[in-house]
Every structure is written in structure tokens, then in C-alpha cells.
PDB file of N, CA, C and O in Angstrom:
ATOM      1  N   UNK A   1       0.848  -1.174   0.000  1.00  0.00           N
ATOM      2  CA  UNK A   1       0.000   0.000   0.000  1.00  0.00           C
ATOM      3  C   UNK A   1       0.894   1.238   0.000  1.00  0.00           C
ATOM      4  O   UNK A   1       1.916   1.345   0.679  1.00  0.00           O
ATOM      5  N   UNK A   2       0.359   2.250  -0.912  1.00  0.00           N
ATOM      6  CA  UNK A   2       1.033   3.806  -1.102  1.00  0.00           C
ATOM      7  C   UNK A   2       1.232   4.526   0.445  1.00  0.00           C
ATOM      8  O   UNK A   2       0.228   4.395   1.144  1.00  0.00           O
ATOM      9  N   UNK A   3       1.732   4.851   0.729  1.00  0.00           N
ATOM     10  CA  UNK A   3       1.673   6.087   1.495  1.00  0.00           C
ATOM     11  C   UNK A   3       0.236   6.979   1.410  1.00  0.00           C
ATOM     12  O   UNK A   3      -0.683   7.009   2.228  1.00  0.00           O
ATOM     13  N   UNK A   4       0.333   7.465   0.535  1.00  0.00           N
ATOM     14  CA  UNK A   4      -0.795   8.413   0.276  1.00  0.00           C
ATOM     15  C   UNK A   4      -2.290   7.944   0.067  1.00  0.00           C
ATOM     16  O   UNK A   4      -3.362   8.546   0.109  1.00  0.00           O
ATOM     17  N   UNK A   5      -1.848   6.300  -0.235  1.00  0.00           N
ATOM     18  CA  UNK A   5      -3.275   5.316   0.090  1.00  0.00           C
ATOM     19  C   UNK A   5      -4.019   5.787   1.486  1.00  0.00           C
ATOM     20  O   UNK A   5      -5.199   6.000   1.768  1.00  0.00           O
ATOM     21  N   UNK A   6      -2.849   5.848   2.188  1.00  0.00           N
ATOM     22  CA  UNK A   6      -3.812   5.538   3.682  1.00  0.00           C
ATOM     23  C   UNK A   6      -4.302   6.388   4.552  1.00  0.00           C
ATOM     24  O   UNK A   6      -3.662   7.439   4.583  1.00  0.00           O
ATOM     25  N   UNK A   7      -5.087   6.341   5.183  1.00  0.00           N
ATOM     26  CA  UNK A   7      -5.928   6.648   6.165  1.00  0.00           C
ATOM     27  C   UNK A   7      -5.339   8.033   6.892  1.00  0.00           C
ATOM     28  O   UNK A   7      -4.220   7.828   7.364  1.00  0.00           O
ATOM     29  N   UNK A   8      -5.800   9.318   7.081  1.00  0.00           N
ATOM     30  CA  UNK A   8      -4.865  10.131   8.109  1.00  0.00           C
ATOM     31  C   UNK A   8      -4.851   9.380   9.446  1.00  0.00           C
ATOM     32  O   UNK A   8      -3.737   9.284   9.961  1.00  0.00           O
ATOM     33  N   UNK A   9      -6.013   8.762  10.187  1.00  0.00           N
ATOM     34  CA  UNK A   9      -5.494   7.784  11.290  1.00  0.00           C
ATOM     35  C   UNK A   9      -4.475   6.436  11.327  1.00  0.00           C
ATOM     36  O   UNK A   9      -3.895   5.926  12.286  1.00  0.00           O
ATOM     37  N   UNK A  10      -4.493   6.012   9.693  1.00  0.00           N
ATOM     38  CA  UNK A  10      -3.164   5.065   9.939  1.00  0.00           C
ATOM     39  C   UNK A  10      -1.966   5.438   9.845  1.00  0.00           C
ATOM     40  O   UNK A  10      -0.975   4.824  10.239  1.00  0.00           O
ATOM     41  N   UNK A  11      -2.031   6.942   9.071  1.00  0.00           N
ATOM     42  CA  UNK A  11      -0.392   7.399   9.234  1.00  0.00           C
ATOM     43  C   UNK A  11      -0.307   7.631  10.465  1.00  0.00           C
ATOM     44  O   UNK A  11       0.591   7.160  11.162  1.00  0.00           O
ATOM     45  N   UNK A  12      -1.121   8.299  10.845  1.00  0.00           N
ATOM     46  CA  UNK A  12      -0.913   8.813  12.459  1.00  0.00           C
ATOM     47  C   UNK A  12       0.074   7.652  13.464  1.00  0.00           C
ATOM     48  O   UNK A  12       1.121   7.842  14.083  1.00  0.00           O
ATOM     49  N   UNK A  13      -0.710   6.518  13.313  1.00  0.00           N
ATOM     50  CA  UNK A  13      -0.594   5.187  13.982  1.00  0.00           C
ATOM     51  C   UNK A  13       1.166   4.949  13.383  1.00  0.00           C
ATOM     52  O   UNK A  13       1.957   4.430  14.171  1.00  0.00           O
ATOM     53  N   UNK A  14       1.420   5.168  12.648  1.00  0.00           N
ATOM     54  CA  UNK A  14       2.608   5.156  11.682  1.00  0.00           C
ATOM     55  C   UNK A  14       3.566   5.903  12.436  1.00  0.00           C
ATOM     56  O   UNK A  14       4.599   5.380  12.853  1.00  0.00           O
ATOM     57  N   UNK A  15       3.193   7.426  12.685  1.00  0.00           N
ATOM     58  CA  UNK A  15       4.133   8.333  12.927  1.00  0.00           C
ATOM     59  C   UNK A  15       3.741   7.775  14.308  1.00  0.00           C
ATOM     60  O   UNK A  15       4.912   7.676  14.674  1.00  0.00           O
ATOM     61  N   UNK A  16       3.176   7.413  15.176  1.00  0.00           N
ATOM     62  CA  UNK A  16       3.084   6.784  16.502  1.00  0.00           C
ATOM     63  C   UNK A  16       4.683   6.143  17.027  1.00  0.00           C
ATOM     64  O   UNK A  16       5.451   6.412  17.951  1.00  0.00           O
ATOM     65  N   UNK A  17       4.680   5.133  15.844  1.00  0.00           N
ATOM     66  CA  UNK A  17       5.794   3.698  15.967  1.00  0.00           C
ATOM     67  C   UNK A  17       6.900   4.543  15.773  1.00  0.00           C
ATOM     68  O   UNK A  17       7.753   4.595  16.660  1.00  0.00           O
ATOM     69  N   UNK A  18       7.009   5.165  14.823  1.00  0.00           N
ATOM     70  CA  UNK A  18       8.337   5.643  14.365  1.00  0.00           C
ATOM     71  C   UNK A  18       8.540   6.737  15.236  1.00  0.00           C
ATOM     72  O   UNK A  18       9.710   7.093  15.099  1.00  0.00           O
ATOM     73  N   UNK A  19       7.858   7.555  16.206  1.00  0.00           N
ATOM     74  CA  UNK A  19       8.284   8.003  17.021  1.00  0.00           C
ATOM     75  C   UNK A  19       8.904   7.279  18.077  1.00  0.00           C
ATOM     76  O   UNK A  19      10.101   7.357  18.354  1.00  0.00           O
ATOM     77  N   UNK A  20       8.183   6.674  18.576  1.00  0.00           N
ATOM     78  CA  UNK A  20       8.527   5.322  20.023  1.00  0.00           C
ATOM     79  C   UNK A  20       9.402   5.135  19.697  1.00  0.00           C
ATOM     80  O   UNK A  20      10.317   5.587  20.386  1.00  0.00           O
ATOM     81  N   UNK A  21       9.699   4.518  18.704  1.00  0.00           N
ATOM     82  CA  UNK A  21      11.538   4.068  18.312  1.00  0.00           C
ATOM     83  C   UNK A  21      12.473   5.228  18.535  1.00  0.00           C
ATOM     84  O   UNK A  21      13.158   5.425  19.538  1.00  0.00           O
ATOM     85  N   UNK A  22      12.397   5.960  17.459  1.00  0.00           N
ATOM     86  CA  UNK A  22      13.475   7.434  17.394  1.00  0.00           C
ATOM     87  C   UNK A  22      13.215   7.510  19.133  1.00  0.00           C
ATOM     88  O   UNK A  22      14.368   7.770  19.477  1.00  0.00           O
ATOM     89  N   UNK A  23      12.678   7.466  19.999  1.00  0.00           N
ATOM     90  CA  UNK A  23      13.212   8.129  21.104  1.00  0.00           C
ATOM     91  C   UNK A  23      13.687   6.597  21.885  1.00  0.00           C
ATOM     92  O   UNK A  23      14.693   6.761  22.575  1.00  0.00           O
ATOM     93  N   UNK A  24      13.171   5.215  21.897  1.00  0.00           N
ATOM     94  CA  UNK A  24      13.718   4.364  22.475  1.00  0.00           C
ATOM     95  C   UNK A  24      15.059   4.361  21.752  1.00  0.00           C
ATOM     96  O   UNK A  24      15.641   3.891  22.729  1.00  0.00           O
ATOM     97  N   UNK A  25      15.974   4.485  20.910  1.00  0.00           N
ATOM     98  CA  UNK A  25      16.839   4.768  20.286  1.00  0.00           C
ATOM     99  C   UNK A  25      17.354   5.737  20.930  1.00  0.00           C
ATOM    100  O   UNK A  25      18.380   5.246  21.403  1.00  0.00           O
ATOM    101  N   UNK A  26      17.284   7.024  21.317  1.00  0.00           N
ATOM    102  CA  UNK A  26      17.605   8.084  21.762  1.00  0.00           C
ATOM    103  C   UNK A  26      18.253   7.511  22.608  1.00  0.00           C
ATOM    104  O   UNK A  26      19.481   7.438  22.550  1.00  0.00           O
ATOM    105  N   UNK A  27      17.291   6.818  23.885  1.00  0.00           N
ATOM    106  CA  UNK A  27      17.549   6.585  25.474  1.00  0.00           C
ATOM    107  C   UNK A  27      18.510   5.426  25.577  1.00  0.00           C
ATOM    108  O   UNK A  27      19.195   5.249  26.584  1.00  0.00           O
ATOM    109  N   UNK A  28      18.558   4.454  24.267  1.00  0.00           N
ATOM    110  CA  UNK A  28      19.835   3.667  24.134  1.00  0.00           C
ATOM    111  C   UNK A  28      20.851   3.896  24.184  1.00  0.00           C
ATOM    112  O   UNK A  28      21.781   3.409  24.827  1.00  0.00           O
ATOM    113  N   UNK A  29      20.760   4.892  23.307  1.00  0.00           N
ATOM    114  CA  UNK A  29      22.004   5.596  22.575  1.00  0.00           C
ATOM    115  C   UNK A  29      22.607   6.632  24.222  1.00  0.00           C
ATOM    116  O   UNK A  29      23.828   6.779  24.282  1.00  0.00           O
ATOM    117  N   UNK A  30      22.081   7.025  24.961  1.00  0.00           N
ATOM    118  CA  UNK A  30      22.279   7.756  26.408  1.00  0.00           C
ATOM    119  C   UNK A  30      22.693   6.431  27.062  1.00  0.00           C
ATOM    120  O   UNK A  30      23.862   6.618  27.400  1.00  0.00           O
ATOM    121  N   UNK A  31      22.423   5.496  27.326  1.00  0.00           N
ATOM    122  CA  UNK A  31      22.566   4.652  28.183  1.00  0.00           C
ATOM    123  C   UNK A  31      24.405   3.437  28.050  1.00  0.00           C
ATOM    124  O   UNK A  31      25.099   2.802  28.845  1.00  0.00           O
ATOM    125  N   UNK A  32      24.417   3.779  26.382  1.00  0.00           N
ATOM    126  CA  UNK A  32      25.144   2.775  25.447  1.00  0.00           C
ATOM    127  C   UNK A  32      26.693   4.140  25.776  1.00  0.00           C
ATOM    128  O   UNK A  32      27.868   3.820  25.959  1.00  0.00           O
ATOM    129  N   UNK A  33      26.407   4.875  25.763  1.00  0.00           N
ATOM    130  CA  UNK A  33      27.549   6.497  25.747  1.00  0.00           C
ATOM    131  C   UNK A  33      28.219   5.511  27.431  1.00  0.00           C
ATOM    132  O   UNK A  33      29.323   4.980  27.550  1.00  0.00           O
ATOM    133  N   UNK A  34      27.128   5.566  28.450  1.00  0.00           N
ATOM    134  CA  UNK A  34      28.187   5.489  29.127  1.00  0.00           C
ATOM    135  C   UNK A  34      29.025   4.323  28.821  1.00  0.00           C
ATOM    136  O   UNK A  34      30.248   4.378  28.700  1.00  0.00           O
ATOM    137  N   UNK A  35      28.436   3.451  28.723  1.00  0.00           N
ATOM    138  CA  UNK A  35      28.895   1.886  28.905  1.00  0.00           C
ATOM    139  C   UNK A  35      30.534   2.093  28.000  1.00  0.00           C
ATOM    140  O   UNK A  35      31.646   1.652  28.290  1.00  0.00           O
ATOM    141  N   UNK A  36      30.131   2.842  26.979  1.00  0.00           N
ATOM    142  CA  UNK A  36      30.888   2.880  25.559  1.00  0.00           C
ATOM    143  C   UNK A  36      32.225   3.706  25.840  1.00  0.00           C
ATOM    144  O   UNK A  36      33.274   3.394  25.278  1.00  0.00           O
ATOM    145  N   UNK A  37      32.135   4.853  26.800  1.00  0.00           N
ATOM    146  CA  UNK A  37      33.358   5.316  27.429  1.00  0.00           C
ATOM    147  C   UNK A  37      34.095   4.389  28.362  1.00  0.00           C
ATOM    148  O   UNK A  37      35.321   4.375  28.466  1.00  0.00           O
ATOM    149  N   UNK A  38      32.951   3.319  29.291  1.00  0.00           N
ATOM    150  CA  UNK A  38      34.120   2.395  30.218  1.00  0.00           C
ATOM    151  C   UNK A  38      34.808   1.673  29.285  1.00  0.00           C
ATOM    152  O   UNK A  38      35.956   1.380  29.620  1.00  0.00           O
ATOM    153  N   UNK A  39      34.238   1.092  27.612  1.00  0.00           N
ATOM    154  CA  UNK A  39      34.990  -0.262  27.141  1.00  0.00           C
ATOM    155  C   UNK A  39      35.828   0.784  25.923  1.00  0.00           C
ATOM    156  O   UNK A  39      36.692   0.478  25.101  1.00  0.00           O
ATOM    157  N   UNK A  40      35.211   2.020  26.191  1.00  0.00           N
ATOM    158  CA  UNK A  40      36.206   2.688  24.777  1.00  0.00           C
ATOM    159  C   UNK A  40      35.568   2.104  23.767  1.00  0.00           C
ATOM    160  O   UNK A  40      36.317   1.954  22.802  1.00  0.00           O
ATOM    161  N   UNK A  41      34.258   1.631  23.565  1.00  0.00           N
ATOM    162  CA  UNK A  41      33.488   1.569  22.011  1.00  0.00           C
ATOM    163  C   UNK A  41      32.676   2.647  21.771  1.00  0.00           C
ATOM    164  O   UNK A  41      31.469   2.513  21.974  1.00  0.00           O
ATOM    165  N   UNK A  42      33.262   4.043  21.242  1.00  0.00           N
ATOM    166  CA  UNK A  42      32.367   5.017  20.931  1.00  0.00           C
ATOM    167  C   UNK A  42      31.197   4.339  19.443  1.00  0.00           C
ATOM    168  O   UNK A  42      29.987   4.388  19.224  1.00  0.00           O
ATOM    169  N   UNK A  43      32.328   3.789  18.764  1.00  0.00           N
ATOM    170  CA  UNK A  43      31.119   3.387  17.726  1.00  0.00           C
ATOM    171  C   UNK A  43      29.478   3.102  18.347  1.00  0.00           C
ATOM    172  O   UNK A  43      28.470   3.498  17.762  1.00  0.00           O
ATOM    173  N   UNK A  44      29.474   2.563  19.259  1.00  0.00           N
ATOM    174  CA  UNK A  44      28.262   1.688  19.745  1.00  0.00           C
ATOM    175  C   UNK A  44      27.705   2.733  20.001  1.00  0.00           C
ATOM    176  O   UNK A  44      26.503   2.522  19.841  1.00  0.00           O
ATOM    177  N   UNK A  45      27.931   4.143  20.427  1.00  0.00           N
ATOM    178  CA  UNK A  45      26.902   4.823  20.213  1.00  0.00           C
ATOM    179  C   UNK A  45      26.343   5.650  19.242  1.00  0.00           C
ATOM    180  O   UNK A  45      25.204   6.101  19.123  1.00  0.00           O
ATOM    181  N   UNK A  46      27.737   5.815  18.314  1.00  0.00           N
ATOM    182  CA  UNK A  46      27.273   6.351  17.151  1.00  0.00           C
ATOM    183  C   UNK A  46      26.030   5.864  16.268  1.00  0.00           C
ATOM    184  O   UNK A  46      25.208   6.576  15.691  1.00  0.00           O
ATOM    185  N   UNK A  47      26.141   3.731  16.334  1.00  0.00           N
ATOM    186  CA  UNK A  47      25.547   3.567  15.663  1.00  0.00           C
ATOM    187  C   UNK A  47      24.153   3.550  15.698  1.00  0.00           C
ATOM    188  O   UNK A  47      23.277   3.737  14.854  1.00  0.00           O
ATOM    189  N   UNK A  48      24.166   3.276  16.900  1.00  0.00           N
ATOM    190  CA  UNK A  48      22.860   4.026  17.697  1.00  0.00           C
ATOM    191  C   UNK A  48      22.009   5.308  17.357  1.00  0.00           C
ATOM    192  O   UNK A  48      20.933   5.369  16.762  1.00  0.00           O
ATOM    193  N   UNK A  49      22.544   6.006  17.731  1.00  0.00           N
ATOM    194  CA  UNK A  49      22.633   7.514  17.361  1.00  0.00           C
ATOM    195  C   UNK A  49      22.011   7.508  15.513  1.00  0.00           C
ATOM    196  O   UNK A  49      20.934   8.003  15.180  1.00  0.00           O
ATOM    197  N   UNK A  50      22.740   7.006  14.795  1.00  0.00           N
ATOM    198  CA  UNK A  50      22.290   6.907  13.637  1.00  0.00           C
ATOM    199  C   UNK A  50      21.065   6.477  12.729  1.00  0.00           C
ATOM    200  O   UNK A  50      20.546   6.933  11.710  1.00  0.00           O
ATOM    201  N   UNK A  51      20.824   5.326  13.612  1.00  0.00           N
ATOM    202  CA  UNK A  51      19.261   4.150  13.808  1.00  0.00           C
ATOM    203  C   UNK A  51      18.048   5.822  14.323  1.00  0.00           C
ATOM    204  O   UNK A  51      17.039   6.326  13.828  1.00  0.00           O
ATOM    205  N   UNK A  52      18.788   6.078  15.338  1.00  0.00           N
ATOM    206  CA  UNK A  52      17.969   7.245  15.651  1.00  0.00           C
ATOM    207  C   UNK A  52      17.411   8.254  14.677  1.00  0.00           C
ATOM    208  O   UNK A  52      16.204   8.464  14.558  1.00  0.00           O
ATOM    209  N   UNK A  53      18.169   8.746  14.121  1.00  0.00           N
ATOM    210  CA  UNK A  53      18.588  10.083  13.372  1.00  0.00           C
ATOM    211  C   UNK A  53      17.840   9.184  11.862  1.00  0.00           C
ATOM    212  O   UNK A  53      17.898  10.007  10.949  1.00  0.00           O
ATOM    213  N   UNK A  54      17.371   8.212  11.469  1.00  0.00           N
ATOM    214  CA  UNK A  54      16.893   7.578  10.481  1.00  0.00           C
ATOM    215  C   UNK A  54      15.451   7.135  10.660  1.00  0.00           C
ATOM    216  O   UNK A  54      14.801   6.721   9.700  1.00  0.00           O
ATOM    217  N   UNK A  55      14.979   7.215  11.817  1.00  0.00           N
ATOM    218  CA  UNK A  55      13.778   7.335  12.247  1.00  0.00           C
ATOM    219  C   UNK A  55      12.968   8.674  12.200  1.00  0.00           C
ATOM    220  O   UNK A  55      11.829   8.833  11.762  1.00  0.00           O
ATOM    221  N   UNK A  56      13.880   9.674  12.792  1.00  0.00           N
ATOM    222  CA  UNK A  56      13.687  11.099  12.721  1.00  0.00           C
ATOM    223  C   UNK A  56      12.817  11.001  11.329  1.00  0.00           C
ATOM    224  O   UNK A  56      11.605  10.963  11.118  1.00  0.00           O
ATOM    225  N   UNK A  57      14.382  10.970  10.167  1.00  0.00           N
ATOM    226  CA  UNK A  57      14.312  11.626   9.446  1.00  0.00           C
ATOM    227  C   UNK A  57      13.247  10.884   8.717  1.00  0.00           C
ATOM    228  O   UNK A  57      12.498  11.477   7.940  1.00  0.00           O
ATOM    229  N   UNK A  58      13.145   9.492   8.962  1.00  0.00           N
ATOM    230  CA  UNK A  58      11.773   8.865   8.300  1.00  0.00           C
ATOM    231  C   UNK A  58      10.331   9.562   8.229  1.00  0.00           C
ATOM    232  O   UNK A  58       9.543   9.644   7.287  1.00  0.00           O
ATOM    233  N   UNK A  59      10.230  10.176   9.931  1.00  0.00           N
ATOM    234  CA  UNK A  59       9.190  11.040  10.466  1.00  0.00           C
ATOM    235  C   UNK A  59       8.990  11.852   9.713  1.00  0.00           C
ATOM    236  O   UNK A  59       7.850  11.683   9.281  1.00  0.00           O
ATOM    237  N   UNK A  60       9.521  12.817   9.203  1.00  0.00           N
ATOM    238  CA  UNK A  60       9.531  14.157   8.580  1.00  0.00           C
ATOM    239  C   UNK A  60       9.507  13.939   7.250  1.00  0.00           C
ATOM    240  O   UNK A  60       8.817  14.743   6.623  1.00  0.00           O
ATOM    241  N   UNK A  61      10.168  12.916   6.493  1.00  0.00           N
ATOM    242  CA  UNK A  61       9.952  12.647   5.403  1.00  0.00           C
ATOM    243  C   UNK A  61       8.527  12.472   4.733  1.00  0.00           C
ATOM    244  O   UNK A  61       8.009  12.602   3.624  1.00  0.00           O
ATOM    245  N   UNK A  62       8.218  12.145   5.888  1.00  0.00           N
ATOM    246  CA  UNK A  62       6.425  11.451   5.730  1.00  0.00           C
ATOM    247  C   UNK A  62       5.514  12.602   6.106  1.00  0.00           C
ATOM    248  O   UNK A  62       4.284  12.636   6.136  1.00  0.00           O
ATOM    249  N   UNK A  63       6.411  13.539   6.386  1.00  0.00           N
ATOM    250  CA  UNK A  63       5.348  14.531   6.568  1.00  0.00           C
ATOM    251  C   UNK A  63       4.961  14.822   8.054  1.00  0.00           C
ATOM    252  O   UNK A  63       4.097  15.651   8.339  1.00  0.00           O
ATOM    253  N   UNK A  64       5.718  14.023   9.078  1.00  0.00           N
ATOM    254  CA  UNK A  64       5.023  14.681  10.539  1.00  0.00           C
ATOM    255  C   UNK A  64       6.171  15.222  11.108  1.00  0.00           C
ATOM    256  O   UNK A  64       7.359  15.293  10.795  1.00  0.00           O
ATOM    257  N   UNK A  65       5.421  15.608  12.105  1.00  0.00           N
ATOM    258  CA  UNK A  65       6.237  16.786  12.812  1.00  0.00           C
ATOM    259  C   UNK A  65       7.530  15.938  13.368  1.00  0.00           C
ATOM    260  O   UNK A  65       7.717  14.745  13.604  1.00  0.00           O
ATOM    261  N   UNK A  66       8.354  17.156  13.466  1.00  0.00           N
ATOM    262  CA  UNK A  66      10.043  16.323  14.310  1.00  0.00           C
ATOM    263  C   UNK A  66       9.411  15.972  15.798  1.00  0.00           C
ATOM    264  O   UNK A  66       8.500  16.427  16.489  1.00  0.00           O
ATOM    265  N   UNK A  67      10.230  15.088  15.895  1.00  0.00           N
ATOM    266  CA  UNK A  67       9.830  14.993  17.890  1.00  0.00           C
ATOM    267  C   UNK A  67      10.047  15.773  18.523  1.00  0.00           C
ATOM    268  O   UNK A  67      11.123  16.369  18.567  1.00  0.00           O
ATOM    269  N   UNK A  68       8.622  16.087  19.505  1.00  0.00           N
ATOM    270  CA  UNK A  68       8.577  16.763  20.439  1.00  0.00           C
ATOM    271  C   UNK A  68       7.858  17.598  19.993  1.00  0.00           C
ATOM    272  O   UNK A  68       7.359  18.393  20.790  1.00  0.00           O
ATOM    273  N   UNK A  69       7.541  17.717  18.508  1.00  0.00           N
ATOM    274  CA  UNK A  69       6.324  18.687  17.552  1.00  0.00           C
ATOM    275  C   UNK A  69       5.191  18.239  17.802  1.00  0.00           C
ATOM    276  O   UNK A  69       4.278  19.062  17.734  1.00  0.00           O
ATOM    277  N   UNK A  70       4.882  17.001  18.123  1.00  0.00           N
ATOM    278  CA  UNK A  70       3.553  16.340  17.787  1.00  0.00           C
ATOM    279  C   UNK A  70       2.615  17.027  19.192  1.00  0.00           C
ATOM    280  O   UNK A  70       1.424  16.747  19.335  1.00  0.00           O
TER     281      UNK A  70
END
């Protein structure tokens, strides 16, 4: 199904999920920083960080507000 097929309540439901993530991602990515300074794996939070930042930008792509807009 299109994007533009659906429902303004199923995007909604859409931009719902993909919010929850982008911020459970966020709070990983906070939690993974410290761990990542005791073992010296900054990557692990970058990549994190990135998963994040691809959710965002999924959000907005689609047309809803950035987090913390909604």
C-alpha cells in the first residue's frame, strides 16, 4: 500500500511507531555512551545515534512533525 493510500489515522498510527523508536533509540544511545566510554566503544553509540537520526528523518519525510512537535 502507497503512502498516500492511507488513512490520516493510519499514518498517524505510523508516525506513533516511528516516534517510540526514534526516542527508544535516543535513550539507548544515552545509556550505550556510558557503557561505551568504560569499554572505549564510541562506535556503539554512534551507531545508535544513527538508527535514531533515520527514524527522525523517516518522520519528517512522511510529513510529521520532528519529535517533540507532535
Amino acid at each position: 500500500m502507497l503512502w498516500n493510500e492511507l488513512t490520516d489515522e493510519s499514518k498517524a498510527l505510523v508516525f506513533e511507531v516511528l516516534e517510540r523508536e526514534a526516542q527508544r533509540l535516543e535513550r539507548e544511545a544515552v545509556h550505550l555512551e556510558h557503557a561505551a566510554k568504560q569499554l572505549g566503544r564510541p562506535s556503539l553509540v554512534e551507531r545508535t545515534e544513527l538508527r535514531a537520526n533515520a527514524f527522525r528523518a523517516a518522520i519528517e519525510a512522511l510529513g510529521g512533525a520532528p519529535l517533540g512537535e507532535s
